[in-house]
N, C-alpha and C positions, 0 to 999 in steps of 0.2 A: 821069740821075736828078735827081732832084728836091732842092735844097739843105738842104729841112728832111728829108728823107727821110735824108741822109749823116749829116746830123748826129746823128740820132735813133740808128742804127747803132752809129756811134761812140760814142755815148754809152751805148749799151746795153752794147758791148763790152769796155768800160773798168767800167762798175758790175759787169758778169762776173767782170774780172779782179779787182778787188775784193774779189767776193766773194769768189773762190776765193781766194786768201792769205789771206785772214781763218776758211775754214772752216780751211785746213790749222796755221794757227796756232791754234787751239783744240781738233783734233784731236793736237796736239801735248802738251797739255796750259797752252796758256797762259790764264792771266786774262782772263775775258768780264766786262763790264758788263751790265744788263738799259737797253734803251731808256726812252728819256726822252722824254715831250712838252715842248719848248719855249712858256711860257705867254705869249702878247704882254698889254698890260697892256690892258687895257678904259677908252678913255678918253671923258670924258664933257665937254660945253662949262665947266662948271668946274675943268677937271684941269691948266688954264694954270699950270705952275709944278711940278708934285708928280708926282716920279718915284720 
């Protein structure tokens, strides 16, 4: 098989088991957050310096 193809697997397999511990822990009754977008800052040619 193909190297990005194993990888792709794997990594799908692993976001799975992810999930599933996180549904069963909420089915549990624990504490959910709601998802967040991360904002990256919009920089512009005078932004040199100001974070």
């Amino acid at each position: 098989m193909n190297r990005s193809v194993l990888l792709h697997d794997r990594d799908q397999t692993e976001r799975n088991r992810i999930m599933q511990l996180m549904l069963a822990e909420k089915s549990k009754g624990a504490a959910t957050r709601k998802p967040f977008k991360k904002m990256n800052p919009h920089y512009h040619c005078d932004t040199v310096g100001e974070h």
